[in-house]
LUMTI-63591 format. One record per residue: x, y, z of N, C-alpha, C in turn; residue in three letters. Coordinates in Angstrom, 2 decimals. Layout:
<nodes>
{{X; Y; Z}; {X; Y; Z}; {X; Y; Z}; 'ALA'};
...
</nodes>
This chain:
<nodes>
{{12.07; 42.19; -32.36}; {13.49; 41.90; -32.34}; {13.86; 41.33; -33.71}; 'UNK'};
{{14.84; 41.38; -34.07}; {15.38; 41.32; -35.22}; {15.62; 39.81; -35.40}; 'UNK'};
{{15.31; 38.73; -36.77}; {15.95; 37.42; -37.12}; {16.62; 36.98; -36.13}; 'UNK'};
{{18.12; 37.78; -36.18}; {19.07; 37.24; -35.89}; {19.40; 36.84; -34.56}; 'UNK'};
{{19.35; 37.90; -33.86}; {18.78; 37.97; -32.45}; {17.80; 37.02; -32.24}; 'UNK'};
{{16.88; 36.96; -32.46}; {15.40; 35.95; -32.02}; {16.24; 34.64; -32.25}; 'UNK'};
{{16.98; 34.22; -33.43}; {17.81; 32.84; -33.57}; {18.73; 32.74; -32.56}; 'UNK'};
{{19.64; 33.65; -32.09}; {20.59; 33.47; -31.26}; {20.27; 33.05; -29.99}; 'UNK'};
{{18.74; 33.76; -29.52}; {18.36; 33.41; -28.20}; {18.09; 32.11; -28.16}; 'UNK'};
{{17.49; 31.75; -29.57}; {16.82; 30.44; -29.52}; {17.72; 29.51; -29.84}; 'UNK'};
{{18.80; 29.13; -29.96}; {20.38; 28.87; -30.51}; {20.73; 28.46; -28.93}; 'UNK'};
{{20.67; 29.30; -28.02}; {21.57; 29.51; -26.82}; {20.94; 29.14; -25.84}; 'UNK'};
{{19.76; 29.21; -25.84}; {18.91; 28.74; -24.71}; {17.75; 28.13; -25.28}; 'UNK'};
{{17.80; 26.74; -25.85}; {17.00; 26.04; -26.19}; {15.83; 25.31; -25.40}; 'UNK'};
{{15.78; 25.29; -23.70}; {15.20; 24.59; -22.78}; {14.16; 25.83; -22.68}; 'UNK'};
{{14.30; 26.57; -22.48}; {13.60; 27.97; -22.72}; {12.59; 28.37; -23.39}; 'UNK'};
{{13.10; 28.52; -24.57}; {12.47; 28.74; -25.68}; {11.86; 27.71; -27.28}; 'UNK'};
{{12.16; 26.68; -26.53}; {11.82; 25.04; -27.15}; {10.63; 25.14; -28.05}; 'UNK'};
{{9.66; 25.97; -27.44}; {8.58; 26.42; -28.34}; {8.31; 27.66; -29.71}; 'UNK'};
{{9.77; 28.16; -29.56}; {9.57; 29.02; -30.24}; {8.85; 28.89; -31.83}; 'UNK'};
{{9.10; 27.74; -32.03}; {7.98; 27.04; -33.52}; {6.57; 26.83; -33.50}; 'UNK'};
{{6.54; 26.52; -32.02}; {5.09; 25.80; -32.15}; {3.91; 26.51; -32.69}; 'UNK'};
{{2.74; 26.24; -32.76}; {1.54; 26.90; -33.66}; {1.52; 27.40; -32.30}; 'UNK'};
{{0.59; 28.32; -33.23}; {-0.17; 29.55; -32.06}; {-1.50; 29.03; -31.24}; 'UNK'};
{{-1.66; 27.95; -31.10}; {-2.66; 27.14; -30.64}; {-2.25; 26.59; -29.45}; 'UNK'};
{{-0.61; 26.70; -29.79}; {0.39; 25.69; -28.23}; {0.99; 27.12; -27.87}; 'UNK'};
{{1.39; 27.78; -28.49}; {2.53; 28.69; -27.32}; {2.14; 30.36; -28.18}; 'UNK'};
{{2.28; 31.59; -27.63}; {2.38; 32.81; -28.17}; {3.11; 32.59; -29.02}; 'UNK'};
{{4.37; 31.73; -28.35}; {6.19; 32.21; -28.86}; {6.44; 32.00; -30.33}; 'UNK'};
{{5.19; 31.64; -31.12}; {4.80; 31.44; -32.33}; {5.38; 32.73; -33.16}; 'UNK'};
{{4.87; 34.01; -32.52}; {5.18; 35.48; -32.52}; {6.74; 35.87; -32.35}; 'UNK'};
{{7.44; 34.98; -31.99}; {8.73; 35.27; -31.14}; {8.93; 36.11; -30.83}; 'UNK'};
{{10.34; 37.31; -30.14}; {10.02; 38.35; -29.27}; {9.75; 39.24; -29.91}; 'UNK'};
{{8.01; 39.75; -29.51}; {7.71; 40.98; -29.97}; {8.13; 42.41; -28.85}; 'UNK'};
{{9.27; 42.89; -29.21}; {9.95; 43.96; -28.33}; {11.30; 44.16; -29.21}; 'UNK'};
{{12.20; 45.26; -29.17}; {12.98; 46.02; -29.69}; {14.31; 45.27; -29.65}; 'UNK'};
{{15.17; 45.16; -29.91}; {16.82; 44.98; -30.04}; {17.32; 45.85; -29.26}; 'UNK'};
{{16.87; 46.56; -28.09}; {17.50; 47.03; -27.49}; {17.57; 46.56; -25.65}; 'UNK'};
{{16.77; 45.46; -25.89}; {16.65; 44.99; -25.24}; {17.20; 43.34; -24.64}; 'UNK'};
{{17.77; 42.87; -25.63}; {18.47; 42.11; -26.18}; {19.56; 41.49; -25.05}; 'UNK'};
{{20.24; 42.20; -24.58}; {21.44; 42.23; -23.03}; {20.01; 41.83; -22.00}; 'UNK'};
{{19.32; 42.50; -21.71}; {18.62; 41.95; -20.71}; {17.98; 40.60; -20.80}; 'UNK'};
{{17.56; 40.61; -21.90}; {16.52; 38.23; -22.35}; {17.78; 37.74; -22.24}; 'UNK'};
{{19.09; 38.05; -22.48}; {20.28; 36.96; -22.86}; {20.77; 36.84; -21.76}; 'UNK'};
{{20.96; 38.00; -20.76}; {21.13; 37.62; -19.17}; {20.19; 37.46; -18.06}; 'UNK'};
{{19.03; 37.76; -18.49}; {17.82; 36.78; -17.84}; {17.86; 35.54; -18.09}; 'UNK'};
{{18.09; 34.86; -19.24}; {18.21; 33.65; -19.65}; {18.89; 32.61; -19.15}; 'UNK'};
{{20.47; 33.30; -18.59}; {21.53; 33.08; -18.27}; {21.51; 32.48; -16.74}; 'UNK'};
{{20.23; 33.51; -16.05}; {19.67; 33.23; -14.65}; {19.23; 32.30; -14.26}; 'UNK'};
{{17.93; 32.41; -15.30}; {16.67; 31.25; -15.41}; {17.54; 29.80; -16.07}; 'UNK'};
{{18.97; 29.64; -16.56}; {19.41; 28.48; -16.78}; {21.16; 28.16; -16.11}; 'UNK'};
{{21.14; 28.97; -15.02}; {22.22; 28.84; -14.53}; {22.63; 27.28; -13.35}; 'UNK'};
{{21.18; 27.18; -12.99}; {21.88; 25.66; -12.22}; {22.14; 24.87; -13.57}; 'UNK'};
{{21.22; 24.72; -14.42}; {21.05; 23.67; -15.16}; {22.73; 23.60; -15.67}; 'UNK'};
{{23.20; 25.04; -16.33}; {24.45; 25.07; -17.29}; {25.57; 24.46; -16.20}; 'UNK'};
{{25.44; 24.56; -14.40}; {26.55; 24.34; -13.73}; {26.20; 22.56; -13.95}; 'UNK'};
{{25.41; 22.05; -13.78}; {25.23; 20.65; -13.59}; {25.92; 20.00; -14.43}; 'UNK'};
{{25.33; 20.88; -16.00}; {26.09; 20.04; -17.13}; {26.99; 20.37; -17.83}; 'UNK'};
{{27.77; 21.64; -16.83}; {29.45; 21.68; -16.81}; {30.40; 19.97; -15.74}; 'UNK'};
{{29.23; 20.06; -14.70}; {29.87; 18.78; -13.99}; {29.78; 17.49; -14.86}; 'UNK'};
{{28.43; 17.52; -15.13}; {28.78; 16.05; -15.88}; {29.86; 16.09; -16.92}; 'UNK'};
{{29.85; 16.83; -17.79}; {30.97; 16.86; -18.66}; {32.12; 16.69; -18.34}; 'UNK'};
{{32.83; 17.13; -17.33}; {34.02; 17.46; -16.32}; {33.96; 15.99; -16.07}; 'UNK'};
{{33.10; 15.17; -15.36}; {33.32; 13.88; -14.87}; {33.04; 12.54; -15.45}; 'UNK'};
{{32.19; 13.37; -16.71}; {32.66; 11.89; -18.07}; {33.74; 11.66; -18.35}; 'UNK'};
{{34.59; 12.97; -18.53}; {35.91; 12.96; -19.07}; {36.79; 11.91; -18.70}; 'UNK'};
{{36.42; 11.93; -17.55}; {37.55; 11.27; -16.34}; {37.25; 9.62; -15.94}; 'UNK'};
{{36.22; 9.46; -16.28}; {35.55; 7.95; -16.19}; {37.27; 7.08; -16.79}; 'UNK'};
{{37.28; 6.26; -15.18}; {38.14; 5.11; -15.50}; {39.66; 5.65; -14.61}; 'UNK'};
{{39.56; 7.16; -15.11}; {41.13; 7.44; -14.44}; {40.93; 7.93; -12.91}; 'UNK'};
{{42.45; 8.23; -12.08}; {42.05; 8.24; -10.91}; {40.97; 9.59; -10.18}; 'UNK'};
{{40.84; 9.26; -9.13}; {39.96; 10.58; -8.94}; {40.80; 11.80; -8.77}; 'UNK'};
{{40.28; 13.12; -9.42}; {41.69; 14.45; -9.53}; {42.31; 14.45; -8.07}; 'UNK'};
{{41.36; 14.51; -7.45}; {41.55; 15.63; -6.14}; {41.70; 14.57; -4.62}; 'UNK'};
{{41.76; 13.30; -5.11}; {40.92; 12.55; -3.76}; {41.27; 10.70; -3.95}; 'UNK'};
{{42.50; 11.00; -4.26}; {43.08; 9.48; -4.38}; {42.58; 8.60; -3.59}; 'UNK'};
{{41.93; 8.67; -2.38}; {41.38; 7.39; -1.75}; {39.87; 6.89; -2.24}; 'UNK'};
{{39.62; 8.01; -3.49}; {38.27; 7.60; -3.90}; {38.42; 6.78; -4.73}; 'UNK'};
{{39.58; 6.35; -5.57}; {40.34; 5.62; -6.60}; {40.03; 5.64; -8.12}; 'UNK'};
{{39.13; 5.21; -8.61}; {39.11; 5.81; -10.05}; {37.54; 6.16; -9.92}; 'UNK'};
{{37.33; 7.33; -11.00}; {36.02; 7.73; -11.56}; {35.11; 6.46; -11.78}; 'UNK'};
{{34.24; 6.69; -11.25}; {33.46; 5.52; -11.58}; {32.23; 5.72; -12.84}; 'UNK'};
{{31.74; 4.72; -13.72}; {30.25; 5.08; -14.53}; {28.90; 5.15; -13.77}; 'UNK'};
{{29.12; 4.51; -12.16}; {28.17; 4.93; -11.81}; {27.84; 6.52; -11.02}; 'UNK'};
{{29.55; 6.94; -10.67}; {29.36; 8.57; -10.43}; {29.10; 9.50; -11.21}; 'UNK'};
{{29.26; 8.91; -12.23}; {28.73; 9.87; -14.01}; {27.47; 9.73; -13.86}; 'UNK'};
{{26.80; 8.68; -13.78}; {25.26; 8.53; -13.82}; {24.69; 9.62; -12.79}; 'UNK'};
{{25.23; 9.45; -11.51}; {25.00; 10.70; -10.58}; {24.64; 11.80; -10.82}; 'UNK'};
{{25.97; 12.41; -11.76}; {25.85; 13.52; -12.51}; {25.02; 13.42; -13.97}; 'UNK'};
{{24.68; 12.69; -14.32}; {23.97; 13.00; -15.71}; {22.36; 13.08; -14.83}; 'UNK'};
{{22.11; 12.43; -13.68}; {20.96; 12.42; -13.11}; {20.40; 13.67; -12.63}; 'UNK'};
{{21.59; 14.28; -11.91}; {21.13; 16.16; -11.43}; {21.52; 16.75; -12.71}; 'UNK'};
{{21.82; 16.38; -13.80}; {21.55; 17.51; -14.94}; {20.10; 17.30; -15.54}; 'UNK'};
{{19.70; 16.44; -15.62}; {18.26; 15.80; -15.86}; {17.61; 16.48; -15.23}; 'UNK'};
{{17.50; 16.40; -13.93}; {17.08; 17.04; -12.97}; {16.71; 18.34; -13.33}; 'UNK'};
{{18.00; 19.07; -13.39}; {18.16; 20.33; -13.61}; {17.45; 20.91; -14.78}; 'UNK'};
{{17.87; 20.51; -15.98}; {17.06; 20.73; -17.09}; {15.07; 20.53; -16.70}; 'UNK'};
{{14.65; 19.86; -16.31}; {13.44; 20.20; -16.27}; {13.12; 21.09; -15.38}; 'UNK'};
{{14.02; 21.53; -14.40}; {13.28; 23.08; -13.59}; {13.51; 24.22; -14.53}; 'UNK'};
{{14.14; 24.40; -15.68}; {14.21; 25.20; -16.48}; {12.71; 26.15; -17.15}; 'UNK'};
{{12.80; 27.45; -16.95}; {11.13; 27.32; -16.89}; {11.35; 27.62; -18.43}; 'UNK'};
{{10.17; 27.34; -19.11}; {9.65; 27.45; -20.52}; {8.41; 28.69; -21.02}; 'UNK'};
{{9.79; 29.79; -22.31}; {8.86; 30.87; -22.04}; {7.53; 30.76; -22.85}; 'UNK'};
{{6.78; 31.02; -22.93}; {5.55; 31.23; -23.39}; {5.17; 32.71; -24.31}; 'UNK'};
{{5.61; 33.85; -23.90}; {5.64; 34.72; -24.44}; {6.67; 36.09; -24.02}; 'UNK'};
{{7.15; 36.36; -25.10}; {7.83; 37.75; -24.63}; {7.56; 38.67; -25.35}; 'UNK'};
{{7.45; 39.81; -24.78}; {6.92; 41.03; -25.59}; {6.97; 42.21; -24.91}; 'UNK'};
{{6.65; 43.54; -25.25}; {6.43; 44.70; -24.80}; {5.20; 44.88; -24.30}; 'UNK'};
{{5.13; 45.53; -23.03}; {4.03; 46.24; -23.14}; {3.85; 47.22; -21.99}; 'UNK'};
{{3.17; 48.57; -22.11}; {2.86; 49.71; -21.32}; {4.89; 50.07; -21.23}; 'UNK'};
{{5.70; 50.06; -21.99}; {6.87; 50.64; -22.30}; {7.70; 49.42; -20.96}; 'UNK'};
{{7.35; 48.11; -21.32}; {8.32; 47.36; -20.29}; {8.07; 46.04; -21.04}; 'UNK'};
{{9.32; 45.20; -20.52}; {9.54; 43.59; -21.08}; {8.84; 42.98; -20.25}; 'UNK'};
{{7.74; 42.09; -21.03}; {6.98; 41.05; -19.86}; {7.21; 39.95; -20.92}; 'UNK'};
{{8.04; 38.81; -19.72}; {8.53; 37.62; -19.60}; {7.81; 36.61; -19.43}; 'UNK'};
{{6.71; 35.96; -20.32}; {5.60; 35.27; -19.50}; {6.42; 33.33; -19.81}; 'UNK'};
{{6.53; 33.29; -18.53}; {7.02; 31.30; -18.43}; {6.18; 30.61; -17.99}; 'UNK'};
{{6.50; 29.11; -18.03}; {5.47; 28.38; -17.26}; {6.92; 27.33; -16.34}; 'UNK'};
{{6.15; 26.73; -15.15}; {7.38; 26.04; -14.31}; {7.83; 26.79; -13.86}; 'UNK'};
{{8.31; 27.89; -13.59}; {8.90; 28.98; -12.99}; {9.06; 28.60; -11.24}; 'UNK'};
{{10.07; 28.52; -10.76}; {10.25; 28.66; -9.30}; {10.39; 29.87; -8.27}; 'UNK'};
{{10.38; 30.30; -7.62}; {10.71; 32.02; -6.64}; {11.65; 32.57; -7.05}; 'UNK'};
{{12.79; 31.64; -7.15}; {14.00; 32.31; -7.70}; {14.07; 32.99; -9.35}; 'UNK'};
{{13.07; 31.86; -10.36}; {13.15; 31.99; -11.62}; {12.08; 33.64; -11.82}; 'UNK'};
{{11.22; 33.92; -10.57}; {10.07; 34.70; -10.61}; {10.97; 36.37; -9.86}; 'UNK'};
{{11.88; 35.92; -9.38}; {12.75; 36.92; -8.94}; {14.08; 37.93; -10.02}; 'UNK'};
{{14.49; 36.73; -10.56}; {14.87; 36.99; -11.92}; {14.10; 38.14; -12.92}; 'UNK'};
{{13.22; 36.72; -13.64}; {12.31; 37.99; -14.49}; {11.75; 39.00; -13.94}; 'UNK'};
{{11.50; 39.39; -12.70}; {10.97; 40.96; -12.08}; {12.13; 42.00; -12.42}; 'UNK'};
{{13.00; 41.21; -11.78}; {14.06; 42.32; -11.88}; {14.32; 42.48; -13.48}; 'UNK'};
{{14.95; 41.69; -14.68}; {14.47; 41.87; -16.05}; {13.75; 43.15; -16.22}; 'UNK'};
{{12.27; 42.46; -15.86}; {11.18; 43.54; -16.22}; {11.53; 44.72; -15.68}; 'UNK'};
{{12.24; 44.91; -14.74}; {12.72; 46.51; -14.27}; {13.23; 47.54; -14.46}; 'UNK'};
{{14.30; 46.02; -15.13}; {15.65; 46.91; -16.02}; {15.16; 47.47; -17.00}; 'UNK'};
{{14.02; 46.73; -17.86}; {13.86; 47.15; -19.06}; {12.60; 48.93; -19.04}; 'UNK'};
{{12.38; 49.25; -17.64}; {11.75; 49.95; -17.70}; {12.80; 51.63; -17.87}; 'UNK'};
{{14.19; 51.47; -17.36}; {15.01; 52.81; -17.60}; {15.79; 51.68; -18.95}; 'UNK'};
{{15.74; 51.18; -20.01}; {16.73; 50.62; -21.27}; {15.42; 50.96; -22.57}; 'UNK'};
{{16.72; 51.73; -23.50}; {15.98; 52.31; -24.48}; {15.49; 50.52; -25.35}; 'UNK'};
{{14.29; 50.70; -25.66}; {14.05; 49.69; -26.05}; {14.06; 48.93; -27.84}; 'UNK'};
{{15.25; 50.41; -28.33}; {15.48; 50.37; -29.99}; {17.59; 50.44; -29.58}; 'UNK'};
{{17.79; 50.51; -28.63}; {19.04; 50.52; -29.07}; {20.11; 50.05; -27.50}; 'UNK'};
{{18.97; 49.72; -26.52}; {19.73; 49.10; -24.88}; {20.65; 50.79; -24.42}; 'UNK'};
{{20.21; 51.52; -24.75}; {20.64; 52.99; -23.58}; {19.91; 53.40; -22.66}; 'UNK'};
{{20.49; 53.87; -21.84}; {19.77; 54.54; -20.39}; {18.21; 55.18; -21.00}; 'UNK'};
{{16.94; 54.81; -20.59}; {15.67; 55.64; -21.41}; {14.85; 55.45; -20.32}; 'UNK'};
{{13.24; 56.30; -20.81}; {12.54; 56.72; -19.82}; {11.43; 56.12; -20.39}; 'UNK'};
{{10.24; 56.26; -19.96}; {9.15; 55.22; -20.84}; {8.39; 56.50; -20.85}; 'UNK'};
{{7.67; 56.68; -22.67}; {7.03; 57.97; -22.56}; {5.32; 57.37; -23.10}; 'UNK'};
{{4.49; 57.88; -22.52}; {3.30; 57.50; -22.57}; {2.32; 58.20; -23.57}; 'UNK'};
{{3.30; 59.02; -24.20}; {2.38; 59.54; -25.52}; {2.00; 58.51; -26.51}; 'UNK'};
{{0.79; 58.30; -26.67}; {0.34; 57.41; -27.99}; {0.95; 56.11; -27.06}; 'UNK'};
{{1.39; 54.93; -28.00}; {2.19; 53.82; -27.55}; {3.06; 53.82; -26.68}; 'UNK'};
{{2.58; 53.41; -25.27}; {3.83; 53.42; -24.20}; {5.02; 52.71; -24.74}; 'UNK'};
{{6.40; 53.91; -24.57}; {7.83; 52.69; -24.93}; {8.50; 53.56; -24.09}; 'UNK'};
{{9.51; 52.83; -24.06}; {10.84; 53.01; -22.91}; {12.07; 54.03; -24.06}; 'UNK'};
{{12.45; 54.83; -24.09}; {13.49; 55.02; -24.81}; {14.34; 56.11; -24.40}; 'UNK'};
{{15.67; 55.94; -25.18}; {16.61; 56.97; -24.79}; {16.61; 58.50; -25.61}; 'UNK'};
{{16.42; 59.30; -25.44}; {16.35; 60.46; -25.95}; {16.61; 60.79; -27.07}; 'UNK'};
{{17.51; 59.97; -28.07}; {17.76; 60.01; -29.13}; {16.29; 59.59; -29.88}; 'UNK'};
{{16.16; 58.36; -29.36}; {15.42; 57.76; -30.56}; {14.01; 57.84; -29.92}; 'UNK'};
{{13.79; 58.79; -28.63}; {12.29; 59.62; -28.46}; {11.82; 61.03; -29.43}; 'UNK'};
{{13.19; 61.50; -30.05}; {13.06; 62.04; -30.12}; {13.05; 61.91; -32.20}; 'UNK'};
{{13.63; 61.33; -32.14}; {13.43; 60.45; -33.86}; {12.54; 59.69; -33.83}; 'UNK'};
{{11.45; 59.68; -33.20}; {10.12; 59.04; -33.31}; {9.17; 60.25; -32.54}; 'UNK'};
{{9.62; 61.17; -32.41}; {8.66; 62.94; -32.14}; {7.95; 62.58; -30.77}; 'UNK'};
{{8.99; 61.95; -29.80}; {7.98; 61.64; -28.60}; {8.75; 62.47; -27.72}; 'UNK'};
{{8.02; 63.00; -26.67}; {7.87; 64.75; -26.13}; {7.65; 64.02; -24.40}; 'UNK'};
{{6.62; 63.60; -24.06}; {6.39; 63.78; -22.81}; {6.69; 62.25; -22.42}; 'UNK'};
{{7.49; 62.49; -20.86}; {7.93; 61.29; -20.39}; {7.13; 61.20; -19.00}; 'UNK'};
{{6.97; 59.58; -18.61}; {6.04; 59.09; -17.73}; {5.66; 60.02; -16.11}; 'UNK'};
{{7.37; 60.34; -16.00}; {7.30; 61.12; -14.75}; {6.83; 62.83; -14.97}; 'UNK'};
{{6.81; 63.49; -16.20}; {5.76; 64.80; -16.35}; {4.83; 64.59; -16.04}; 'UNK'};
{{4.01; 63.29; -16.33}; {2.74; 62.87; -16.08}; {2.16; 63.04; -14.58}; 'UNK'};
{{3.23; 62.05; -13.91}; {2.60; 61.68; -12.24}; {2.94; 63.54; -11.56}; 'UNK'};
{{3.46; 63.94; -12.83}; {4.01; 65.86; -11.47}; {2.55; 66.83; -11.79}; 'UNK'};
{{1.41; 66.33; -12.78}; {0.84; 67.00; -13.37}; {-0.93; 66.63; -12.08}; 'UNK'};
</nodes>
């Protein structure tokens, strides 16, 4: 994946990808994503998955710092925002942020995105499958509809750019043979 891209992910989803510096002794992600720019829509809305309680939590806290002192919006008999209902909320964003799973490695391989995290919950493991799925019909040089062709280096791609890289036979000729 390209600089810019690899910064943006790591820009945007920092709980995530926290390691993306570390030596290659602590994390792969040393490598950062080894896989195509065309793949790019799928890590940024996988990401989006794998950090969606966390981003709602600390939309609330924000929402209810604001308000510390004035009355409550919705619920006048609660009377004013309190600092200890903020604490509440800064507590389930805390919370939240550490179920965030932390990736370890991303990369290509056999013409598909494998997502490797650690901490991961059912839901976070449900996510990246499906990811990994998508990326098996997404050209993996430019995010178009593609097929994964197993000549030489398995990759996923869309016909254009199978065919600007002289690749001929796709996975399903194989299983008809």
């Amino acid at each position: 994946m390209n600089k810019e891209l690899d910064a943006k992910l790591c820009a945007d989803y920092p709980l995530i990808f926290g390691d993306r510096n570390k030596p290659m002794n602590q994390t792969a992600m040393c490598w950062g994503f080894s896989c195509g720019d065309g793949w790019y829509n799928i890590i940024d809305t996988l990401c989006r998955l794998l950090t969606s309680d966390y981003r709602t939590a600390k939309s609330q806290y924000e929402y209810w710092q604001e308000l510390i002192g004035k009355p409550h919006p919705w619920n006048s008999d609660k009377g004013l925002v309190t600092q200890e209902y903020v604490d509440e909320k800064k507590a389930k964003l805390d919370e939240e942020a550490a179920k965030v799973p932390v990736a370890s490695q991303v990369k290509e391989k056999f013409g598909g995105l494998r997502f490797y995290v650690q901490g991961a919950t059912e839901k976070h493991w449900a996510y990246i499958t499906f990811a990994e799925c998508m990326s098996q019909s997404t050209c993996e040089e430019c995010g178009a509809p593609g097929e994964t062709y197993p000549d030489g280096w398995h990759a996923t791609l869309c016909e254009t750019h199978a065919k600007e890289m002289g690749r001929t036979k796709r996975i399903e000729e194989d299983e008809d043979e």
